[in-house]
matplotlib code that plots the C-alpha trace (Angstrom):
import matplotlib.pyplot as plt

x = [0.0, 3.2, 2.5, 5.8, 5.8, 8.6, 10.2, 13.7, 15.5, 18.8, 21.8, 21.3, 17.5, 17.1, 19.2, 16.7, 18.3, 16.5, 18.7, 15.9, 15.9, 12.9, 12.6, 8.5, 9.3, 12.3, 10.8, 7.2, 6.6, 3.1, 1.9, 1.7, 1.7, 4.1, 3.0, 3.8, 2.2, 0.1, 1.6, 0.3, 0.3, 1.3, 2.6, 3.4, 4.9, 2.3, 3.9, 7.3, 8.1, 11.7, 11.9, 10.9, 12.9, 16.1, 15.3, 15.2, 18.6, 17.4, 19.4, 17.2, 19.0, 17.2, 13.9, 12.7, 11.7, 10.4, 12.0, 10.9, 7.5, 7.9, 8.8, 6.1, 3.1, 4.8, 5.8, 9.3, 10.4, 13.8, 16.6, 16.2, 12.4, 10.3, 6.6, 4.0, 0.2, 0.0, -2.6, -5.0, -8.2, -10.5, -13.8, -15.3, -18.2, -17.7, -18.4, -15.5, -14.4, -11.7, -10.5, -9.1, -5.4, -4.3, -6.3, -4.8, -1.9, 1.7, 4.3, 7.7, 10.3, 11.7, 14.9, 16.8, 16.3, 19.2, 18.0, 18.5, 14.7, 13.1, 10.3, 7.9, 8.1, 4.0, 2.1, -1.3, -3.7, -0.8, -3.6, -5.3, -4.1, -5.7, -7.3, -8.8, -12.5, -13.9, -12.6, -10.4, -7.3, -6.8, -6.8, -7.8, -5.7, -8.2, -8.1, -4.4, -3.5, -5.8, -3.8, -0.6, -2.4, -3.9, -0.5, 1.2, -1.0, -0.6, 3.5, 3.2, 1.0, 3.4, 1.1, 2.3, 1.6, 2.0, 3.7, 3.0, 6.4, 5.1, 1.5, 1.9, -0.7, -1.4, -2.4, -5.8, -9.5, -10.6, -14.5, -16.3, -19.5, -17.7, -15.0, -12.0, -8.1, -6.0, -3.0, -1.1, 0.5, 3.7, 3.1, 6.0, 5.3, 7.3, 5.1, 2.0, 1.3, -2.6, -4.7, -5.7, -2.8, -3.1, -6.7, -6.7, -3.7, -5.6, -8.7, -7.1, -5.6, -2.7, 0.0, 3.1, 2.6, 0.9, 4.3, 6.2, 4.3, 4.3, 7.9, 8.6, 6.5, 8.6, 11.7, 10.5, 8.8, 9.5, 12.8, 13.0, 10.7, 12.1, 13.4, 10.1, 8.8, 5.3, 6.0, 2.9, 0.9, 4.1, 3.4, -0.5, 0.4, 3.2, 0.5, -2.5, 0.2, 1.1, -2.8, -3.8, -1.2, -2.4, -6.3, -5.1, -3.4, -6.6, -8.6, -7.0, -7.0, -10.9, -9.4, -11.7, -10.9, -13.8, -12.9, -11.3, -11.8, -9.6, -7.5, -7.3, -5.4, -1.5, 0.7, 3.3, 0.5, 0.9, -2.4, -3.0, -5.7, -6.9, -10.2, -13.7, -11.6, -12.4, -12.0, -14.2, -15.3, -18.2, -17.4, -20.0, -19.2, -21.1, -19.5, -19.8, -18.7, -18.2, -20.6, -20.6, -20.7, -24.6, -25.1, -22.3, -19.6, -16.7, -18.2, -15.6, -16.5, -16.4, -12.8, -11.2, -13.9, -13.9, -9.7, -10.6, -12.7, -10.0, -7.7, -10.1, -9.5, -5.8, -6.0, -8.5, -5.8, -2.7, -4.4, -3.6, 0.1, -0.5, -2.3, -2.9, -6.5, -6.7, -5.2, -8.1, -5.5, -3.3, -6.0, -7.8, -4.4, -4.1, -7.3, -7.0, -3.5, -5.6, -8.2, -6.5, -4.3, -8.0, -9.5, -6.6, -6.7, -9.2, -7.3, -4.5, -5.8, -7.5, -3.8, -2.1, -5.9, -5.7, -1.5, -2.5, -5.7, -3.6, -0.6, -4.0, -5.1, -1.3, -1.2, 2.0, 1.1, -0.3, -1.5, -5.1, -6.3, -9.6, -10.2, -7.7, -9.9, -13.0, -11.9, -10.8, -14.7, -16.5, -14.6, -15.9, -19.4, -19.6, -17.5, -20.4, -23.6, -22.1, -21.2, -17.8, -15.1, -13.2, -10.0, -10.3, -11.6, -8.3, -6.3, -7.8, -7.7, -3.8, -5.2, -7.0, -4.0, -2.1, -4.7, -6.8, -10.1, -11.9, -11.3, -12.1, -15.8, -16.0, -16.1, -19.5, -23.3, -23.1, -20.1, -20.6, -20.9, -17.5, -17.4, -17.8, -15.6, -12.7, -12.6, -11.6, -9.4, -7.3, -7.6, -6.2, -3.1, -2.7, -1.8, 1.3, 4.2, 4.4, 4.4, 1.4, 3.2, 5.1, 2.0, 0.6, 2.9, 3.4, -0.1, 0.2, 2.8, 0.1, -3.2, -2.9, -4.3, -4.7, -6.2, -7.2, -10.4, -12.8, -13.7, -10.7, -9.5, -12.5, -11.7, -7.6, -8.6, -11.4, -9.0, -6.5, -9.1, -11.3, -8.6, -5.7, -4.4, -2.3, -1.9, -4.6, -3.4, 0.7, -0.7, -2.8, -0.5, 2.1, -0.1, -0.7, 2.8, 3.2, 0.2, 1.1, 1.8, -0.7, 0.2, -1.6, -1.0, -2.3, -5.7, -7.6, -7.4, -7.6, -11.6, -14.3, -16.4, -19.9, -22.4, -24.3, -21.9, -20.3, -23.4, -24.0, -20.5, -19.5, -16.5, -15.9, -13.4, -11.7, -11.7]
y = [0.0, 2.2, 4.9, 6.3, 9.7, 11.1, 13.9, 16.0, 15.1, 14.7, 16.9, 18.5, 19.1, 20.3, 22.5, 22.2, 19.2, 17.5, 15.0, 11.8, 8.9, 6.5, 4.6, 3.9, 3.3, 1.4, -0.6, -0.9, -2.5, -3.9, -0.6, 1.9, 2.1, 3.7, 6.8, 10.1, 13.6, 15.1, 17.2, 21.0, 23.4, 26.8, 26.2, 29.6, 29.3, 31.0, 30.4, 29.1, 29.0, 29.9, 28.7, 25.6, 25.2, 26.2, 23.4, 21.0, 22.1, 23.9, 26.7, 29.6, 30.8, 27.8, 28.8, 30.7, 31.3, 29.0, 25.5, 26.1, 26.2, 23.1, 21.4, 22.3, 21.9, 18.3, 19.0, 18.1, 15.2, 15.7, 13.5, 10.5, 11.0, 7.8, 9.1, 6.5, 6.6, 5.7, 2.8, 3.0, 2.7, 4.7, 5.0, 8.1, 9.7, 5.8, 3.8, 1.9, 2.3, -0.9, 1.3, 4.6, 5.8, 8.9, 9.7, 13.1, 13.5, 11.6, 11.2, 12.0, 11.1, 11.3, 13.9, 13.9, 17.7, 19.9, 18.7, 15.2, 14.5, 11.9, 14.3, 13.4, 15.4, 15.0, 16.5, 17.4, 18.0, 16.4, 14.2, 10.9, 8.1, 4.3, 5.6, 8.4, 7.1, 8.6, 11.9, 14.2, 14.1, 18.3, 21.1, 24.4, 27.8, 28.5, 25.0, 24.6, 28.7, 27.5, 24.9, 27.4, 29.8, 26.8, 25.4, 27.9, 29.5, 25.9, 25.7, 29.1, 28.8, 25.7, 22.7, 19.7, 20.1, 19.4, 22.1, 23.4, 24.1, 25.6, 26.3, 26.3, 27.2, 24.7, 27.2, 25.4, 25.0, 22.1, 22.0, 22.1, 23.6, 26.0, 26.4, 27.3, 27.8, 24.9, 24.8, 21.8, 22.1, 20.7, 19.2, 17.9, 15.9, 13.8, 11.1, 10.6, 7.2, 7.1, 4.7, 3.9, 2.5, 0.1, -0.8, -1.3, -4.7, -5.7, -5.4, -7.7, -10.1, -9.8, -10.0, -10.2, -6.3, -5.4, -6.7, -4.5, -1.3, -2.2, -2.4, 0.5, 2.7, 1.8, 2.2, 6.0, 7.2, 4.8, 3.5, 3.3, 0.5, -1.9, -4.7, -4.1, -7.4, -6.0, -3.3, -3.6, -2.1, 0.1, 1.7, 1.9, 3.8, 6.0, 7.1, 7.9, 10.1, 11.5, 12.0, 13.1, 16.1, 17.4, 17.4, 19.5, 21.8, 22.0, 22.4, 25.1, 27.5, 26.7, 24.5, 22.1, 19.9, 19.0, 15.6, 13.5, 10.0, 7.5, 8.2, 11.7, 10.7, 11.0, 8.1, 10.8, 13.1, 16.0, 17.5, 16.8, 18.1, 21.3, 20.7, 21.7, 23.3, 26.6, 28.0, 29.0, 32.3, 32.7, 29.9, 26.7, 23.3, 22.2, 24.5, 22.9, 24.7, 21.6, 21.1, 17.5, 17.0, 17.0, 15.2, 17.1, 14.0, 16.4, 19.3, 20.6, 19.0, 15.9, 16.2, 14.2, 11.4, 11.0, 10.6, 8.1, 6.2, 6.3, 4.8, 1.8, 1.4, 1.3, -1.1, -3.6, -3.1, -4.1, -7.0, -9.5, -8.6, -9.4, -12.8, -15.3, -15.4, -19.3, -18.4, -17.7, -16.7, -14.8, -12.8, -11.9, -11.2, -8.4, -7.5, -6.4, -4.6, -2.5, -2.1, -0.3, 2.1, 3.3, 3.6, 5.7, 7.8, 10.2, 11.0, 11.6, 13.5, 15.4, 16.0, 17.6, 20.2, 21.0, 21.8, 24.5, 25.2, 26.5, 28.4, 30.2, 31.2, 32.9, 29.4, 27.4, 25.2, 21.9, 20.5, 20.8, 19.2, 19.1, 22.7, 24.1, 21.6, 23.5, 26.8, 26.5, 24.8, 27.6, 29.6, 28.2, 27.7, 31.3, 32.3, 30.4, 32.1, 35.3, 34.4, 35.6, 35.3, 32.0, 33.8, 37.2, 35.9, 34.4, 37.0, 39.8, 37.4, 38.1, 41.9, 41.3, 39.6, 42.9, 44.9, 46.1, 44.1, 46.6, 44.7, 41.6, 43.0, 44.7, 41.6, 40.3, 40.9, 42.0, 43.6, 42.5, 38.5, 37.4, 39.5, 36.3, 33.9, 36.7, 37.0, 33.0, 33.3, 36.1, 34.3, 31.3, 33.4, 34.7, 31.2, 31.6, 34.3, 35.5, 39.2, 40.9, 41.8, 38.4, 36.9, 38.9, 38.5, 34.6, 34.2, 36.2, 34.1, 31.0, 32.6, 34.4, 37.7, 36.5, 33.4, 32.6, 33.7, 32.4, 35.8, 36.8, 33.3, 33.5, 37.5, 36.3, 33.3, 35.3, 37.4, 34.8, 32.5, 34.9, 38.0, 36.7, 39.1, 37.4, 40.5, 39.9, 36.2, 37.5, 40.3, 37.7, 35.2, 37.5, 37.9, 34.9, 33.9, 36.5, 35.4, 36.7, 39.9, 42.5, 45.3, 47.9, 45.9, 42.9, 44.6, 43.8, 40.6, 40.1, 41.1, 38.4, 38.5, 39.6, 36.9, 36.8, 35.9, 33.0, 32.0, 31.4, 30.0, 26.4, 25.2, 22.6, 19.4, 21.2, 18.3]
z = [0.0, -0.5, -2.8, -4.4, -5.8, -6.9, -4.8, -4.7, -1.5, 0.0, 0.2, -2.8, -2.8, 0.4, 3.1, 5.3, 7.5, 10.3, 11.9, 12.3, 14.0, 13.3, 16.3, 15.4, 12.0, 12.8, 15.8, 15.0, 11.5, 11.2, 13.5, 10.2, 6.7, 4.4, 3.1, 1.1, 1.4, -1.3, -3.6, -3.5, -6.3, -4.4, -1.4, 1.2, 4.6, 6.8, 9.9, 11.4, 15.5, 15.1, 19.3, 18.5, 15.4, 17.7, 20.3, 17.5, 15.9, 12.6, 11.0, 11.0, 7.5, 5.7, 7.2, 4.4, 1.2, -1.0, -0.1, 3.3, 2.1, -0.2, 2.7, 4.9, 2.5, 2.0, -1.6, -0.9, 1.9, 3.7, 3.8, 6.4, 6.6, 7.1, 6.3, 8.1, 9.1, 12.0, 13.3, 16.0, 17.1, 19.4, 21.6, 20.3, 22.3, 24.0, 20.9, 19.9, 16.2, 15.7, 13.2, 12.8, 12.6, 11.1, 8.1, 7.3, 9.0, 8.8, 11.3, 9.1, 11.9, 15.2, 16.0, 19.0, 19.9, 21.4, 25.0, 23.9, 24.1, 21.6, 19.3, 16.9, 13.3, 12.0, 9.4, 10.2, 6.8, 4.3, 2.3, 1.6, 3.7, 3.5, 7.3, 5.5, 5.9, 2.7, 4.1, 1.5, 4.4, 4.0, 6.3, 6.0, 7.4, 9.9, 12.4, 11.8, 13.0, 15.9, 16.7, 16.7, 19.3, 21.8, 21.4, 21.9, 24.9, 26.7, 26.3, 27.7, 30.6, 31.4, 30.5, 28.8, 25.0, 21.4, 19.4, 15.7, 14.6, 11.1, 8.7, 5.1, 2.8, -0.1, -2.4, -3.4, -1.5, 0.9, 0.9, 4.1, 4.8, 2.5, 0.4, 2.4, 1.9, 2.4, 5.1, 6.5, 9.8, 11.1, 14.6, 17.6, 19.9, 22.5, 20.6, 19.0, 20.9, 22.4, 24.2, 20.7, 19.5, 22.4, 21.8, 18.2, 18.7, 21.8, 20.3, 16.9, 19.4, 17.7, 20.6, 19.1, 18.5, 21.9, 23.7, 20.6, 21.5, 25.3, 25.3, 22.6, 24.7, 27.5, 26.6, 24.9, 27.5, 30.9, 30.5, 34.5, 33.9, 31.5, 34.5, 36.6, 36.6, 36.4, 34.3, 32.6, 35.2, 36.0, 32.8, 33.6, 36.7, 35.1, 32.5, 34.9, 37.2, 33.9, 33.5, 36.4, 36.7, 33.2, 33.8, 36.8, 34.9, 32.3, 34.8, 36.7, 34.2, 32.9, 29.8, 27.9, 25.4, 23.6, 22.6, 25.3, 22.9, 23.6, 20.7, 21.9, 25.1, 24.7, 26.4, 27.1, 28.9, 26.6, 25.3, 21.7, 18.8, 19.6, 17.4, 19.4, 22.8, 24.0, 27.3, 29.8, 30.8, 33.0, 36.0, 34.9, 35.2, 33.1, 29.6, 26.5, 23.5, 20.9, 18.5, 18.1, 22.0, 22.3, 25.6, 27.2, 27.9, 27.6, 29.8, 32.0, 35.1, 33.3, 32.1, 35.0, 35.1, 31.1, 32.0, 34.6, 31.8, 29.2, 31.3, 32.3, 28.6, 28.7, 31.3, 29.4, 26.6, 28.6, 30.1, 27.9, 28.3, 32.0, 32.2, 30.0, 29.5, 30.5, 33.3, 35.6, 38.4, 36.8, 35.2, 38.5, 39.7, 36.7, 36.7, 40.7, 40.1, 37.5, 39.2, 41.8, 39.3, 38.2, 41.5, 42.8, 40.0, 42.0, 44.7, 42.4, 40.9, 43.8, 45.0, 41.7, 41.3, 44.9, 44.7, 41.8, 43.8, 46.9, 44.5, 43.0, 46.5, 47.9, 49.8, 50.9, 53.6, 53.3, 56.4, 56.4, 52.9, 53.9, 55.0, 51.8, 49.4, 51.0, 50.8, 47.0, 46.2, 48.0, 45.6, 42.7, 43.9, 44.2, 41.1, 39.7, 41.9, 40.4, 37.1, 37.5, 34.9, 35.7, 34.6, 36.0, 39.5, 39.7, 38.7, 40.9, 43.6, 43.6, 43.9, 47.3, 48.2, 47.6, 50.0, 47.0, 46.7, 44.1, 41.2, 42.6, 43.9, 40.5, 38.5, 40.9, 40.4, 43.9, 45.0, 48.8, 47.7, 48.1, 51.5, 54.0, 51.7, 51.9, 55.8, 55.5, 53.2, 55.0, 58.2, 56.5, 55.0, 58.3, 58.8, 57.1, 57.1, 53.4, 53.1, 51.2, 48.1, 47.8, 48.1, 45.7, 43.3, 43.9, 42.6, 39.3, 38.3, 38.3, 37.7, 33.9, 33.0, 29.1, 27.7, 23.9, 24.7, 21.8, 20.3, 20.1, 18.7, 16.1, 14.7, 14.4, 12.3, 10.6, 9.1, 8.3, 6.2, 5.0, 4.4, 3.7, 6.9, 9.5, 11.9, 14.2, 14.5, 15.2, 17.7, 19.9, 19.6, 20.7, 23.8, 24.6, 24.8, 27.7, 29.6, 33.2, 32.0, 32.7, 29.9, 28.0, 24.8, 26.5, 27.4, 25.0, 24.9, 28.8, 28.4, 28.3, 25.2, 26.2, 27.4, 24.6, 22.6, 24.8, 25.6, 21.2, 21.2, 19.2, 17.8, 15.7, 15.0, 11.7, 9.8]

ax = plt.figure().add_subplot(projection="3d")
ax.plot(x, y, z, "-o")
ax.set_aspect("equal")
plt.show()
């Protein structure tokens, strides 16, 4: 199923050197399918991260021009590039679908970055692969410059992410509801290895490859575990603690995914596919901006639940590495040691929300869990009577903390609500010796004054699709790469779009 298309590469074709090393490729035959990119007819570099370029040793001088854009749209494939579609499978929306694997993007190798960390080199939008589903495998500019300002707001805000390292435009239409220009993006990741990879081989029975991807995974991500003699459940556990920290993080900063499918849930615990996500703005547990996610199973509050679930999955898929299934003893054995990786992922991670739940409030101490964990959901039960913005209560929290509480008051229907919640807040830092100002300035480091808020995500990619104009994309991403700083030029896009407009709000998948 190897298509061939004839491409310039190598030393002469390309300057453009990434140094790879195709561990999955290498490793994992049977788990993809060789694959080329599409050819485009115009392509035009839209957008390169020269940061993350530098951290995976490119020469800035041969980003540019027009064989940097060959090689982003896909047109040209560098030198030591393994192109593969991945295989996996997936519970979306909890059906199962055997089947799935990366119908539109391709992963083109691994580099060693300048850190000495394993990253993944993917397209995202590069074209037809056999896992394409009937679909046409593009992208258009819009989604893929979306996934550059989540991305980029996440790495920023110091949560655990996938990167877009550049956006070419293809130079011709993909046809959605409309037609729309076409853009491919150029993803890193410290792999693109899901609970989906592990269901589709458990799912197939087919073994031999589940102890290959058990043990690759392992050694890429785990390597403390490769002598465990139950390192199967070793790596359950490493991943829900891997897990659990980053639905903290999400959560903490009023972050929802959209479309927490099993496929959708990294191994490494970095966040991946910023499709239908949005964040919140009025405090409501129960926000739901994606449009496909009728019955609200990836609301907010269900983030860390849906997590729980997902893993379950994992579990169910690592079982038969654990037990044989004739083995009635051995799998009961397994099936208890599972069991209680899933059932302690609550309190895990109850631990890692209330840790960023105390840094939010000016808190250092930790010896009353109970009262703290009180204290931070009386909060949010009455950022939610008032309606307050989830971001903004935060910040100006950090203001009352300074000795100025006008702000804070400012942001509630009625000024005098958070009055009784305040005096026990202050009594409890009175509990501890930080100075006001420290305090203070301790919790703007950890609560940001600018998020992608969706407006202001929707006019930047407005004028990128529709205009051709990337200035209000470079200006809020430019923001949102700063988002602790509270500057004029950051104004703008620290203000909440108005209800009505939030409250009409859906994204979409972008596919």
């Amino acid at each position: 199923m190897h298509r061939h298309t004839d491409i310039p590469n190598g030393p002469n074709g390309m300057s453009v050197q990434f140094i790879f090393d195709n561990s999955y490729a290498r490793d994992l035959q049977g788990l993809y399918l060789p694959w080329q990119p599409a050819q485009v007819p115009e392509p035009r570099l839209l957008y390169l991260n020269h940061e993350l370029a530098a951290e995976l040793g490119l020469e800035a001088s041969a980003l540019q021009g027009a064989e940097a854009a060959a090689l982003f749209a896909g047109n040209q494939v560098p030198e030591g590039a393994a192109p593969l579609a991945q295989a996996y499978a997936g519970h979306q929306f909890g059906n199962f679908s055997p089947q799935l694997g990366d119908g539109r993007a391709l992963l083109l190798g691994e580099v060693i970055d300048r850190q000495g960390r394993r990253r993944d080199i993917a397209f995202k939008g590069s074209g037809r692969t056999p896992f394409s589903r009937g679909g046409d495998g593009k992208a258009a500019v819009g989604p893929m410059l979306r996934e550059v300002l989540i991305g980029e707001a996440m790495h920023a805000l110091g949560i655990p992410t996938t990167r877009a390292l550049a956006v070419a435009a293809t130079g011709e239409a993909v046809q959605r509801e409309r037609p729309l220009p076409g853009a491919l993006l150029t993803r890193v990741a410290a792999s693109h290895l899901r609970v989906g990879t592990f269901q589709m081989f458990a799912a197939r029975g087919e073994l031999d490859k589940l102890h290959a991807l058990a043990d690759y995974t392992i050694a890429r991500h785990d390597p403390e575990l490769a002598d465990v003699p139950e390192r199967h459940v070793a790596l359950l556990r490493a991943v829900a603690g891997r897990q659990a920290a980053l639905l903290a993080q999400w959560m903490n900063v009023g972050f929802i995914h959209g479309v927490m499918n099993t496929d959708n849930m990294t191994i490494s615990g970095e966040t991946i596919d910023y499709g239908p996500c949005a964040f919140m703005e009025a405090y409501d547990p129960g926000a739901v901006f994606s449009s496909i996610d009728h019955q609200g199973r990836y609301a907010y509050a269900n983030q860390p639940r849906i997590a729980r679930w997902n893993l379950a999955r994992l579990a169910e898929a690592l079982l038969p590495l654990m037990a044989a299934p004739d083995d009635e003893t051995a799998v009961r054995q397994a099936v208890a040691q599972v069991t209680e990786v899933i059932d302690a992922f609550p309190a895990l991670y109850a631990t890692a929300l209330l840790r960023g739940q105390r840094a939010k409030l000016g808190l250092e101490r930790s010896d009353d869990v109970a009262a703290d964990s009180a204290l931070a959901e009386d909060w949010l039960a009455l950022l939610q009577a008032q309606q307050v913005d989830f971001t903004l209560g935060w910040r100006h929290l950090a203001d009352a903390a300074a000795g100025d509480e006008a702000p804070l008051r400012a942001l509630f229907t009625d000024p005098q609500a958070p009055g009784v919640w305040l005096q026990r807040w202050r009594e409890r830092l009175a509990a501890e010796a930080a100075d006001a100002q420290t305090r203070a300035a301790r919790m703007r480091s950890v609560s940001p004054w600018v998020i992608p808020r969706n407006h202001r995500v929707e006019e930047a990619l407005a004028a990128a699709s529709d205009e051709g104009d990337l200035v209000p994309f470079e200006r809020l991403l430019a923001a949102l790469r700063r988002p602790y700083d509270d500057t004029t030029q950051s104004a703008a896009y620290a203000a909440p779009a108005p209800a009505a407009v939030t409250a009409s709000y859906r994204t979409f998948c972008g596919t």
